[in-house]
C-alpha positions as CSV (number, residue, x, y, z in Angstrom):
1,X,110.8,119.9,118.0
2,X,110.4,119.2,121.9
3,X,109.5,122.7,122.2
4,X,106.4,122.3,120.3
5,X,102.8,121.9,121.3
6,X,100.6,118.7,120.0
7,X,98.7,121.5,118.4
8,X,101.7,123.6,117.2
9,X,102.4,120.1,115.6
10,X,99.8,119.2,114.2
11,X,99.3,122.9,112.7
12,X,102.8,122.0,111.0
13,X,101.1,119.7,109.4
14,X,98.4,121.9,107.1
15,X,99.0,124.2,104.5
16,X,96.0,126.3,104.6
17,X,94.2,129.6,102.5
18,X,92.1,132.3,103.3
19,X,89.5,134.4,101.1
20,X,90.7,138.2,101.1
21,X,93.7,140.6,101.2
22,X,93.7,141.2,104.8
23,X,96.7,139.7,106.3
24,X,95.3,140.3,110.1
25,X,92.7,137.3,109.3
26,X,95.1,135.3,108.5
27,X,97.8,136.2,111.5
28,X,94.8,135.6,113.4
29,X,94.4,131.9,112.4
30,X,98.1,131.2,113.3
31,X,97.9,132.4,117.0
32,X,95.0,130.6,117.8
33,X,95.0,127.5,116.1
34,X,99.0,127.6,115.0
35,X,98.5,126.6,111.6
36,X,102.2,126.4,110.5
37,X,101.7,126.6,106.6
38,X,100.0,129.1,104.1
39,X,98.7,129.0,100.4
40,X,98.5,131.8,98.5
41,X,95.8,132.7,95.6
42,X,95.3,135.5,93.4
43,X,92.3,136.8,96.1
44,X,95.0,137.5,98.4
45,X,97.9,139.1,96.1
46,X,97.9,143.2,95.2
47,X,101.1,144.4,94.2
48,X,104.5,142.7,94.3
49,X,105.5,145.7,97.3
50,X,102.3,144.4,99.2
51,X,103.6,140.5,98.8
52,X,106.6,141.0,100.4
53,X,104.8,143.0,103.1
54,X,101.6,140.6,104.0
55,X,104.8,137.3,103.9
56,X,106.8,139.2,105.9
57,X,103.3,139.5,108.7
58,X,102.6,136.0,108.0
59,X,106.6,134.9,109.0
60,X,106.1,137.4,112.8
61,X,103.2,135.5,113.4
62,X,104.9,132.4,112.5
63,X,107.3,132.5,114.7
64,X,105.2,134.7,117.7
65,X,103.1,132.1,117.7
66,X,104.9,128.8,116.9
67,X,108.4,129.4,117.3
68,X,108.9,128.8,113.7
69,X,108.5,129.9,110.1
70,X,105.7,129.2,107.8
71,X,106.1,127.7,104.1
72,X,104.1,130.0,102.2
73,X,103.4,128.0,98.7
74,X,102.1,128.9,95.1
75,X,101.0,127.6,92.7
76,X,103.1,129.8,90.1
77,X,103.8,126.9,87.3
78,X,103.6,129.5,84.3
79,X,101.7,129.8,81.3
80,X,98.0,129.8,81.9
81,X,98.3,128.9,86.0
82,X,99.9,131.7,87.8
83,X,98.5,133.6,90.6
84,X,100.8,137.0,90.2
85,X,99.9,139.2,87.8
86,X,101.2,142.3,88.8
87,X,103.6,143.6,86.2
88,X,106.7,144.1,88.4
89,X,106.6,139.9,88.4
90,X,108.2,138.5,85.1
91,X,104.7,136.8,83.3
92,X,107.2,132.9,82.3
93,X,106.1,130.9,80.0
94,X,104.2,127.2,81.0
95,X,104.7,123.8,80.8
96,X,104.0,122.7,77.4
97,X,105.5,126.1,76.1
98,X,108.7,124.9,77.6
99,X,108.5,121.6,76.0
100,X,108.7,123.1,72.9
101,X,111.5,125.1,73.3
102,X,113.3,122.7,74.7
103,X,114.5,121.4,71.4
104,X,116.3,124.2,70.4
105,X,117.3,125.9,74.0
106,X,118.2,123.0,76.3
107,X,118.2,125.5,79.2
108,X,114.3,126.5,78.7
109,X,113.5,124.9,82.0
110,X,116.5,125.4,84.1
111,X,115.7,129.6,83.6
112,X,112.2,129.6,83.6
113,X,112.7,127.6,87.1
114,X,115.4,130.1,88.0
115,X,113.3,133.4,87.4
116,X,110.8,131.9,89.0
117,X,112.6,130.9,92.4
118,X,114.2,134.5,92.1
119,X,111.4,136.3,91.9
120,X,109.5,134.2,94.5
121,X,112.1,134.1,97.3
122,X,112.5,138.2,96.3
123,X,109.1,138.8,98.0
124,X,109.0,136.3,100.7
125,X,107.0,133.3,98.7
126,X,109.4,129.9,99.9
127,X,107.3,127.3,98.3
128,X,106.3,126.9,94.7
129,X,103.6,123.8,93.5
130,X,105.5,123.2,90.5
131,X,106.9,121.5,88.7
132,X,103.9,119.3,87.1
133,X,105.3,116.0,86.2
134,X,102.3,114.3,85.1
135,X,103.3,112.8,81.3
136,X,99.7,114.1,79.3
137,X,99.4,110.5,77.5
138,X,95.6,111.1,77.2
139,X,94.9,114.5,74.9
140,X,91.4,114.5,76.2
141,X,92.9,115.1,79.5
142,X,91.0,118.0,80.6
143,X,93.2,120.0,83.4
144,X,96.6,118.6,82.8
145,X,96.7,119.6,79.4
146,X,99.7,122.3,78.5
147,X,100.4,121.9,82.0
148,X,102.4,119.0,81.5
149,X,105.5,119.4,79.8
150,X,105.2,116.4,77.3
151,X,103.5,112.9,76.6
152,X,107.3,111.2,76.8
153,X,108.4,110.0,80.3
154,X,112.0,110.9,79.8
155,X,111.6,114.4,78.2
156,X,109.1,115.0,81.1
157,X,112.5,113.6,84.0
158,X,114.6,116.1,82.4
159,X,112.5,119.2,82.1
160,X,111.1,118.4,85.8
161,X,114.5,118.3,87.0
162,X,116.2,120.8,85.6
163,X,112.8,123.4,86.1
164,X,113.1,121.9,90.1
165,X,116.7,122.5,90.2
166,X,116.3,126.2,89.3
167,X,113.7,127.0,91.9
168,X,115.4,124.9,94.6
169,X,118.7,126.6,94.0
170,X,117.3,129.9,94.3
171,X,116.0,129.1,97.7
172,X,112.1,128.2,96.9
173,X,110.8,124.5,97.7
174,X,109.7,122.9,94.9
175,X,107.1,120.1,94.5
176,X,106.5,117.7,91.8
177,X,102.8,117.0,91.1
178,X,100.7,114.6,90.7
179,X,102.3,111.4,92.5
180,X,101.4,108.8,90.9
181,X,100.3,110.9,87.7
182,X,97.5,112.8,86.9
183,X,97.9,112.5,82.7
184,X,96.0,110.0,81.9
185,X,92.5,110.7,83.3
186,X,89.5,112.0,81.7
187,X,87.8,113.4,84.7
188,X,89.1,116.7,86.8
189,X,89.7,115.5,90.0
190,X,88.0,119.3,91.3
191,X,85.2,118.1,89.9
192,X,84.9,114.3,90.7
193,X,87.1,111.2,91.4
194,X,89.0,109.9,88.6
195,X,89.4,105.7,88.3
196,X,92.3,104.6,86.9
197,X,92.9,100.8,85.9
198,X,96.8,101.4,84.9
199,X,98.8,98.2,86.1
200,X,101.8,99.3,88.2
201,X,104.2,97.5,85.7
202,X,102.8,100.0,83.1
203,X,102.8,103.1,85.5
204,X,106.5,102.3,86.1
205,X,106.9,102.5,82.3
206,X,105.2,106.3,82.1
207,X,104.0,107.7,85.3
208,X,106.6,106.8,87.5
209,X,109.6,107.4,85.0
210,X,110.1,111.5,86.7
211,X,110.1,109.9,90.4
212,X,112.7,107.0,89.8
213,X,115.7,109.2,89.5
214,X,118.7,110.7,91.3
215,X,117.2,113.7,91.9
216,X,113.7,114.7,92.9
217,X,112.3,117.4,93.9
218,X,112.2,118.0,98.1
219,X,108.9,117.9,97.8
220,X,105.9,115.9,96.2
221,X,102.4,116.6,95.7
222,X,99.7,113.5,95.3
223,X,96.9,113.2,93.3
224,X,93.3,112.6,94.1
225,X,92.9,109.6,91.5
226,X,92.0,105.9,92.6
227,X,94.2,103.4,90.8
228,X,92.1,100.1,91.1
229,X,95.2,97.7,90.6
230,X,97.2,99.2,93.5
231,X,94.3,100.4,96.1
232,X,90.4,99.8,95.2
233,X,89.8,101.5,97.8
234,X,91.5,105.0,99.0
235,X,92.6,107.7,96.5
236,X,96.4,108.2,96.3
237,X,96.1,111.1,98.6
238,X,95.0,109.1,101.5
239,X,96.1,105.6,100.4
240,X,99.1,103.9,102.5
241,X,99.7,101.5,99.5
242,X,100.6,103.7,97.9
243,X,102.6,106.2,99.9
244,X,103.7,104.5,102.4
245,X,104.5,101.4,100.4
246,X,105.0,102.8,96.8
247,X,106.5,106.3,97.3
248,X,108.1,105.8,100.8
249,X,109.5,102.1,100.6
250,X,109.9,101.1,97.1
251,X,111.0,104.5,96.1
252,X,113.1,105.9,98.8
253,X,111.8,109.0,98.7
254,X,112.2,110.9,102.8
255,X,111.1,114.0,101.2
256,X,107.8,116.1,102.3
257,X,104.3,114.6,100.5
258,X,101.7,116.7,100.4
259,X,98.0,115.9,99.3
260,X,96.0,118.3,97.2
261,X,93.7,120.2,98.3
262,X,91.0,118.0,100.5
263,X,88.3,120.3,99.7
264,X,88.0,119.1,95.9
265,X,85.0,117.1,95.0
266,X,87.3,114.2,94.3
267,X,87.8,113.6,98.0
268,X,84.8,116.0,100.0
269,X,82.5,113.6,98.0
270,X,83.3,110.5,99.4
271,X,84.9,111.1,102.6
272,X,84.7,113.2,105.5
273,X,87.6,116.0,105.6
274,X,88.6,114.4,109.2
275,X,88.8,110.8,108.2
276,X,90.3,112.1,105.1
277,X,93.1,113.9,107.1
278,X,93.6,110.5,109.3
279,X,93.8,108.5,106.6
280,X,96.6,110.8,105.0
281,X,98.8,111.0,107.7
282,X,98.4,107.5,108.8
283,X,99.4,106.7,104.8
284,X,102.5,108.7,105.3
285,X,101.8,112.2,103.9
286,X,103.1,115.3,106.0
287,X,101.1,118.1,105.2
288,X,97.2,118.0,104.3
289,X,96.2,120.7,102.0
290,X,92.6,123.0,102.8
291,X,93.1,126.1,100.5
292,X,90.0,127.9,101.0
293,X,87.3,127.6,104.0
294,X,88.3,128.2,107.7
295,X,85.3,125.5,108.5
296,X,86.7,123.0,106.8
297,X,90.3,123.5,107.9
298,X,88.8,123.6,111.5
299,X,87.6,120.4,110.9
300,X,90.4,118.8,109.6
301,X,92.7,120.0,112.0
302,X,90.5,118.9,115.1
303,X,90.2,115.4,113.4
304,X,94.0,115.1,113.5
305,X,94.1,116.1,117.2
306,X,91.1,114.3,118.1
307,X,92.8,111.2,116.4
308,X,96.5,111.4,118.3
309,X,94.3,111.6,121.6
310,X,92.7,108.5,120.9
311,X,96.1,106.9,119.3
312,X,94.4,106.4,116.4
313,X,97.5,108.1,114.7
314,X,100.5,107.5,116.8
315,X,102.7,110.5,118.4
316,X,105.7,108.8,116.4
317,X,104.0,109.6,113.4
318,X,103.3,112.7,113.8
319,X,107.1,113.6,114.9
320,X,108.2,112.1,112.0
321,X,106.3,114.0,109.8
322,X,107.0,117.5,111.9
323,X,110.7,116.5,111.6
324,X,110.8,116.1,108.0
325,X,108.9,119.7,107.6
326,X,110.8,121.6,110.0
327,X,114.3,119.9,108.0
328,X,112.9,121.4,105.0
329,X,112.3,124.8,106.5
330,X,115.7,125.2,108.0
331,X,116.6,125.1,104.0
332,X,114.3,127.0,102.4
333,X,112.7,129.4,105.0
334,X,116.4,131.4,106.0
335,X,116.8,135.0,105.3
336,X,118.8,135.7,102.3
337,X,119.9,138.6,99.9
338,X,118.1,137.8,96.4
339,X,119.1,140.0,93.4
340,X,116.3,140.0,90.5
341,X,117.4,141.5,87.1
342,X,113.9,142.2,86.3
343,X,114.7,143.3,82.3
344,X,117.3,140.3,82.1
345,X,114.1,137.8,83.6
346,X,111.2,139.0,81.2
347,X,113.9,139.6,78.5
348,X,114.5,135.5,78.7
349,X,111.3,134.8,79.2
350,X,110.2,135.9,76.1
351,X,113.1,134.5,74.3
352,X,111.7,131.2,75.6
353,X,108.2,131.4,74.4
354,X,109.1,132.8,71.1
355,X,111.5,129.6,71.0
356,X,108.1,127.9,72.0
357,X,106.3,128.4,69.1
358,X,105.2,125.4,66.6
359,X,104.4,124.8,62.5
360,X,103.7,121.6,62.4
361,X,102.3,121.8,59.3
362,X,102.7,124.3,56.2
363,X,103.7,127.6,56.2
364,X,101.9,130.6,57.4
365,X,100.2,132.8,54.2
366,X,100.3,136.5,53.9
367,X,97.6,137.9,56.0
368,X,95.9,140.9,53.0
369,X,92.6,141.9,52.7
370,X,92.2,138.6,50.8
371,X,91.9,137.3,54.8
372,X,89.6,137.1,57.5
373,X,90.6,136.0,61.1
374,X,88.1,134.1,63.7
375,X,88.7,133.2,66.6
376,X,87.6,132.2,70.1
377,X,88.0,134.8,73.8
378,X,90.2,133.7,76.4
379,X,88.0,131.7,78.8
380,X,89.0,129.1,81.9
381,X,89.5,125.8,81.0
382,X,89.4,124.1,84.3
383,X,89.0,125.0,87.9
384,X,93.0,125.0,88.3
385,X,93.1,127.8,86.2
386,X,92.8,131.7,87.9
387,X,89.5,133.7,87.7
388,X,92.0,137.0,86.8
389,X,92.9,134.3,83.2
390,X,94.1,137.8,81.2
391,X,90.8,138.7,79.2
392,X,92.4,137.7,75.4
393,X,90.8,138.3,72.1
394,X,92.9,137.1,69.8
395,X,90.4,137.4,66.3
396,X,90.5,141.4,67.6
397,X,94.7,142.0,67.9
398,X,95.2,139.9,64.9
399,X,92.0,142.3,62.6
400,X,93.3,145.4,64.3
401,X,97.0,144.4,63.5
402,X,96.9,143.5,60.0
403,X,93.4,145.7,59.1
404,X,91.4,142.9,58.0
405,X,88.2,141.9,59.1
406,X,87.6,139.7,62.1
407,X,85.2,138.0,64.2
408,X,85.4,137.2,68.2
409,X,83.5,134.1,68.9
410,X,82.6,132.6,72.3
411,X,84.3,129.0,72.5
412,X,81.3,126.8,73.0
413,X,78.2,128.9,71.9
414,X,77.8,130.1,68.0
415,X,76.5,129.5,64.8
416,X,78.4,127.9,62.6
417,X,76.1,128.8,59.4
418,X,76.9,132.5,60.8
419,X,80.6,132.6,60.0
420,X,80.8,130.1,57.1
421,X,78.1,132.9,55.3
422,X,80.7,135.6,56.8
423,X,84.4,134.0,55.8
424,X,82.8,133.4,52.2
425,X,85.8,132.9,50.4
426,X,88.4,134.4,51.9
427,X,91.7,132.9,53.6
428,X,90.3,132.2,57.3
429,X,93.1,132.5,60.0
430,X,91.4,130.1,62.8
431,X,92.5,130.2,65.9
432,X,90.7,128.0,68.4
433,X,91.4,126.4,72.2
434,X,90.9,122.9,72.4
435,X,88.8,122.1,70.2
436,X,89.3,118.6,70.4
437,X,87.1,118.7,73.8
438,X,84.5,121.3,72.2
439,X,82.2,119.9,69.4
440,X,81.0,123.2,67.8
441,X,84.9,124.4,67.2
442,X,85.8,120.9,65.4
443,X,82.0,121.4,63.3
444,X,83.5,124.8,62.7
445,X,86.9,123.9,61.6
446,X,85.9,120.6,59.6
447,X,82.7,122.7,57.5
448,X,86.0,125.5,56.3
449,X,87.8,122.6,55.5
450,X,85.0,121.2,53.2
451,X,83.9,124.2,51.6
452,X,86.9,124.6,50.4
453,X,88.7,127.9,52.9
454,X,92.5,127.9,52.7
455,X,92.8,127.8,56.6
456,X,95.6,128.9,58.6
457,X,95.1,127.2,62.1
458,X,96.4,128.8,65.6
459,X,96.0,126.5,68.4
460,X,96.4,128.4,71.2
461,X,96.6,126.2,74.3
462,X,97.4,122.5,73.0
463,X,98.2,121.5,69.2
464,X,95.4,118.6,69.7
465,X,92.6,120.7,67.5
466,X,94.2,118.9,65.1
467,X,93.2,115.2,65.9
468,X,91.2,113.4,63.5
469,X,90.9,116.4,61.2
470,X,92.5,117.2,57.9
471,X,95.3,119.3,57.8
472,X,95.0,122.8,57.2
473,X,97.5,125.5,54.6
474,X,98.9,125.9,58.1
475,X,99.4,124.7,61.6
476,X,101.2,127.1,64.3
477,X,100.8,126.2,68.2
478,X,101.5,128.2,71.1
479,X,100.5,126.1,73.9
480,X,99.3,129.2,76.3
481,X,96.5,131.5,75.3
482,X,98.3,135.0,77.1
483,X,99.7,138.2,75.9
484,X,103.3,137.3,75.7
485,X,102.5,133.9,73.4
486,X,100.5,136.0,71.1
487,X,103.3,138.8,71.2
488,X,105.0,136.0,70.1
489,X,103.1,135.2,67.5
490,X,103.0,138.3,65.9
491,X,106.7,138.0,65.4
492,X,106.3,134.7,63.3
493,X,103.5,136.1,61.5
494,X,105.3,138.8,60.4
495,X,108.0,136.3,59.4
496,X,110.3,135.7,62.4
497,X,111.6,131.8,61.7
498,X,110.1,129.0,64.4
499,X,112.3,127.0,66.4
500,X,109.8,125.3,68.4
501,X,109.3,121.3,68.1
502,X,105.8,119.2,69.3
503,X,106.8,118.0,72.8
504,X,103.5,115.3,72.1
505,X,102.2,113.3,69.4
506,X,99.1,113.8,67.5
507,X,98.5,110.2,66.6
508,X,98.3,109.3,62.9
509,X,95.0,108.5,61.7
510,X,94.5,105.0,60.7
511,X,92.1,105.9,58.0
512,X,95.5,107.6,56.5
513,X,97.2,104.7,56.1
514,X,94.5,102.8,55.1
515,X,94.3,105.3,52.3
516,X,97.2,104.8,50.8
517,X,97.0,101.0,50.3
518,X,94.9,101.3,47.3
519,X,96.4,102.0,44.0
520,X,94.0,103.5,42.2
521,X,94.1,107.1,42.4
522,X,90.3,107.3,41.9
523,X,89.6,105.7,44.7
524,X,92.4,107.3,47.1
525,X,90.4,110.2,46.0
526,X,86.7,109.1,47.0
527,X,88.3,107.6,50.1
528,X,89.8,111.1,50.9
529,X,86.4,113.1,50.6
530,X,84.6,110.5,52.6
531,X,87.2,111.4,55.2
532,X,86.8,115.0,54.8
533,X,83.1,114.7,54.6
534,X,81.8,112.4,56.6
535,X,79.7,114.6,59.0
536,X,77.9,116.2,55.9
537,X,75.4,114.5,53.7
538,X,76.9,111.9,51.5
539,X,75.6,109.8,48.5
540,X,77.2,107.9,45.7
541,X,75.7,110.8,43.4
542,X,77.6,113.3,45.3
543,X,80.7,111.7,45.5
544,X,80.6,111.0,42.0
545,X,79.7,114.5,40.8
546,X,82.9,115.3,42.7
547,X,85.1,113.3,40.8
548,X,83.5,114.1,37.6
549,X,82.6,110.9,36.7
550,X,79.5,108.6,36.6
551,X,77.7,106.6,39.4
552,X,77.9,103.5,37.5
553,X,81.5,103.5,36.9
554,X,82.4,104.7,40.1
555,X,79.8,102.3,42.2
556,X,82.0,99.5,40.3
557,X,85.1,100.5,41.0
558,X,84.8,101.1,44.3
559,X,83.4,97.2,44.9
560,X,86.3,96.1,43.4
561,X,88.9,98.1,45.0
562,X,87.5,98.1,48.5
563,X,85.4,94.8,48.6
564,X,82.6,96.5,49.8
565,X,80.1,99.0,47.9
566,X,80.2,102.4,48.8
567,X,77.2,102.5,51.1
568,X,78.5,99.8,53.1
569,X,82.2,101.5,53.7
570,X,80.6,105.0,54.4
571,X,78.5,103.5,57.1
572,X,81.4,101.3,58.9
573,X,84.0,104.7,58.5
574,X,80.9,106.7,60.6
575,X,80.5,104.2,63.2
576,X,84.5,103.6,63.7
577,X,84.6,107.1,64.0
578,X,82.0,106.8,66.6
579,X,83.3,104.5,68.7
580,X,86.7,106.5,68.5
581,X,84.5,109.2,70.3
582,X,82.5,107.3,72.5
583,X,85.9,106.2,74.2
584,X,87.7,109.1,73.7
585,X,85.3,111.7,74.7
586,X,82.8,113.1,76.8
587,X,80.4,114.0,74.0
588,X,76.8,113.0,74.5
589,X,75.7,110.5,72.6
590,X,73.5,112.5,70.0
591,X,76.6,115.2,69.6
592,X,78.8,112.3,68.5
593,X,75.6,111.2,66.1
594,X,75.6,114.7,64.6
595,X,79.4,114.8,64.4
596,X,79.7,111.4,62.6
597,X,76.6,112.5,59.5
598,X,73.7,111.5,61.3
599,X,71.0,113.6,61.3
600,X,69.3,111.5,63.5
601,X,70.1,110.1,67.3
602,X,67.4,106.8,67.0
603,X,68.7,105.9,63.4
604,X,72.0,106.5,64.9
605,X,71.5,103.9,67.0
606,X,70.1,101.4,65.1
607,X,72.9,101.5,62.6
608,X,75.6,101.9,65.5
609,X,73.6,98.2,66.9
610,X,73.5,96.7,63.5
611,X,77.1,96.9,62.8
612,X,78.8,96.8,66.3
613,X,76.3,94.5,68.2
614,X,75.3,96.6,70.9
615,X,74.2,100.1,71.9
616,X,76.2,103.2,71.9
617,X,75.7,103.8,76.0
618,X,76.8,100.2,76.3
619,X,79.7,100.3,74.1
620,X,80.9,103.3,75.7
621,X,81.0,101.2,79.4
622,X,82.2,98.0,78.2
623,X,84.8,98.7,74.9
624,X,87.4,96.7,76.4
625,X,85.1,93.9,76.0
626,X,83.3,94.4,72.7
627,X,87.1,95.1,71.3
């Protein structure tokens, strides 16, 4: 420590990336500025030989240059985030995947975690960002997701634990993310700045639960998210309230924070990368995150100089938060002999993500030439996610496997009218990727539905396709859209049993229960179709066509049943439903009208006014109020 330079220091205290696969750019970085810490991305990885090789350059220059070893981090959670892909590297399942297996193999984590730290520490990577311990309490999430391992605080403790326990123990630094939690948000903090308005009484109830136990991971990551009741001000990353006073002195946790990456929107949008860096390691972070542009990590490091020369950030800081890093590397950085069982790892993995897979619902048919399979191309979800995301199509393996016919669809851009005409009336295996998030998939799924298509439904990255829709012949999840979950699910098509259990709710609709009040079957019945066709044209006529009786009869039974005529209850169901997506999603405004029957955004509107008292845009901004 008293050996070190201010800028060896503060170059301890950045974890930085570069954008190709030469090494010598980055070995040059480290001798003249003496950044201390590397990140590694898919851009910068060939084979697992040529790993070892540019980790074992990075750890010369290291200590050449500042008399100590680098961390060189990953983010290799599993699943869908990964940044490996070579084959001699065991392809685990993720988070979510995990969660589900959990129920029948309690060990899921601890050897996913395991093969992960094996394999890691075999070709010199010290530092994995995993686990995620955010708890995904908001299924509109959109990058947590089937990163997280559940929506239940406790299941997430355990799984984080035992998944941190099996890297750590194999010598790789682990690092639960996103302190205080990142599950509950409805913005991608790449993208923007998410607000939270979570009282700490109820964070301590959910988001907190992983961080207040025995043990914790050595490291933790923090999120770029602004939780108004604790700081209205600075993001968690750069907010002393919160690190300094929640996650330093409430919690007792000495390990090593470290922000994500400043060069997200969340923060380079409303701060400066220097005053962001300040305001970090003033809050009590060690390590600032820049994963891609040498500019930007220039100016980041130069701020944190520039700032211990003028005493804006004291030297005792500074030491502290050296001395905590170098601690961490005495553990984690030391040579040692690691044995992989290659065969044994992927062997287990697979084991796990066929434990992983899901029927919630039903029981999958016989796939014949009676069938026809659509289904949507692997794509990236969010920016977290790799550009090399293995290029899936899932409607082709399952056509060519079984010799039916099949159609590929994009996951945002086709014509519904198209594949209706084309499934006719066949057996439709549908297998879509959240298309809770993506209005033309739930049209899609909801028009086979009321046609009348026995539908067996895959969801391939979380089960939430399912949420506010009727239930299929058949629901199977996989949780990860990649070769080995859809080797998987061969298996249980072909009539291997499931194991694996929902590690989340899908929240029972209240219309359901609502349903079921009324006696009279009649109506139970008119009250279902209205459910199940409530974005297509409805009239009394139709309705009553469909339950074979007349208009007259049914008009009065319905009044009498219900307390309202059936005009009246059709137009309340729309708008509830509405206002469920106005808060719920990101859907624009005439999207929503379309999806709840109306034809039209302006009549929309004046209906939505009429029975609710305000606008739509209004009611989005202010439902706490209005509710």
């Amino acid at each position: 420590m008293k050996e070190l330079t201010i800028e060896q220091k503060v170059g301890q205290l950045m974890l930085i990336g570069w954008q190709s696969k030469d090494v010598d750019e980055m070995v040059e970085l480290i001798r003249k500025y003496h950044f201390g810490n590397v990140i590694l991305f898919t851009r910068n990885i060939g084979t697992k030989e040529e790993l070892k090789q540019m980790c074992d350059k990075i750890q010369e220059a290291s200590l050449l240059y500042n008399g100590v070893k680098a961390f060189i981090a990953i983010d290799q959670e599993g699943g869908s985030i990964r940044r490996i892909y070579d084959e001699s590297f065991t392809d685990v399942p993720g988070h979510m995947a995990i969660g589900a297996a959990s129920f029948h193999n309690k060990e899921a984590a601890y050897e996913i975690g395991s093969i992960l730290g094996q394999e890691l520490k075999s070709c010199g990577v010290n530092f994995d960002l995993a686990p995620v311990v955010d708890i995904n309490t908001n299924p509109y999430n959109p990058v947590i997701a089937n990163r997280a391992f559940s929506d239940d605080p406790e299941t997430v403790k355990g799984l984080a634990k035992d998944f941190s326990r099996g890297l750590q123990k194999s010598g790789v630094l682990s690092c639960y993310k996103h302190f205080i939690g990142h599950g509950n948000v409805e913005v991608d903090s790449h993208l923007d700045l998410p607000h939270l308005n979570t009282s700490l009484e109820d964070l301590r109830k959910t988001e907190l639960v992983p961080y207040m136990d025995s043990f914790i991971s050595d490291s933790i990551m923090t999120a770029h998210i602004l939780y108004k009741q604790i700081d209205d001000r600075f993001p968690a990353s750069i907010s002393s309230k919160i690190i300094k006073g929640l996650l330093r002195d409430e919690l007792n946790y000495n390990g090593l924070v470290l922000t994500d990456c400043f060069e997200m929107d969340a923060i380079s949008r409303a701060f400066s990368l220097s005053e962001a860096s300040v305001f970090a390691i003033n809050a009590g972070a060690d390590m600032v995150m820049m994963s891609h542009s040498f500019g930007k990590q220039l100016t980041a490091r130069n701020g944190i100089l520039n700032a211990v020369k003028t005493k804006e950030i004291k030297m005792e800081t500074i030491d502290k938060a050296v001395n905590r890093i170098l601690s961490l590397k005495e553990k984690y950085t030391k040579e040692s002999q690691v044995v992989v069982d290659l065969v044994k790892n992927q062997e287990t993995a697979k084991k796990v993500s066929l434990e992983s897979v899901t029927i919630t619902h039903g029981k999958p048919f016989q796939i014949n030439d009676q069938c026809v399979c659509i289904g949507v191309t692997n794509y990236l979800h969010s920016v977290a996610e790799d550009a090399n995301v293995e290029k899936l199509d899932i409607a082709k393996l399952i056509g060519n496997h079984y010799g039916i016919e099949y159609l590929s669809i994009d996951n945002k851009n086709f014509n519904v009218n198209d594949i209706i005409a084309f499934v006719k009336n066949q057996k439709v295996v549908l297998c879509l990727a959240d298309s809770h998030l993506t209005l033309v998939q739930r049209v899609l799924y909801s028009n086979l539905i009321a046609n009348g298509n026995e539908v067996m439904l895959i969801s391939l990255r979380t089960p939430y396709d399912l949420l506010g829709q009727s239930l299929p012949v058949c629901h199977i999840c996989l949780y990860e859209y990649t070769k080995q979950s859809l080797d998987s699910l061969k298996q249980v098509l072909d009539g291997r049993k499931t194991v694996g259990k929902l590690p989340v709710k899908i929240k029972e609709r209240q219309d359901d229960r609502q349903i079921y009040k009324h006696k009279s079957h009649l109506i139970r019945q008119a009250l279902m179709y209205v459910e199940e066709n409530y974005q297509r044209e409805i009239t009394l006529s139709i309705l009553a066509e469909h339950l074979l009786i007349s208009t007259v009869h049914l008009s009065r039974v319905f009044k009498k049943e219900t307390g309202v005529n059936f005009i009246s209850y059709l137009t309340n169901f729309r708008i509830e439903k509405a206002k469920s997506f106005l808060i719920t999603s990101q859907l624009r405004v005439y999207e929503i009208a379309n999806l709840c029957g109306f034809s039209d955004v302006n009549y929309f509107s004046k209906v939505f006014y009429k029975v609710v008292g305000i606008n739509p845009i209004d009611y989005r901004n202010n439902y706490d109020y209005y509710d």
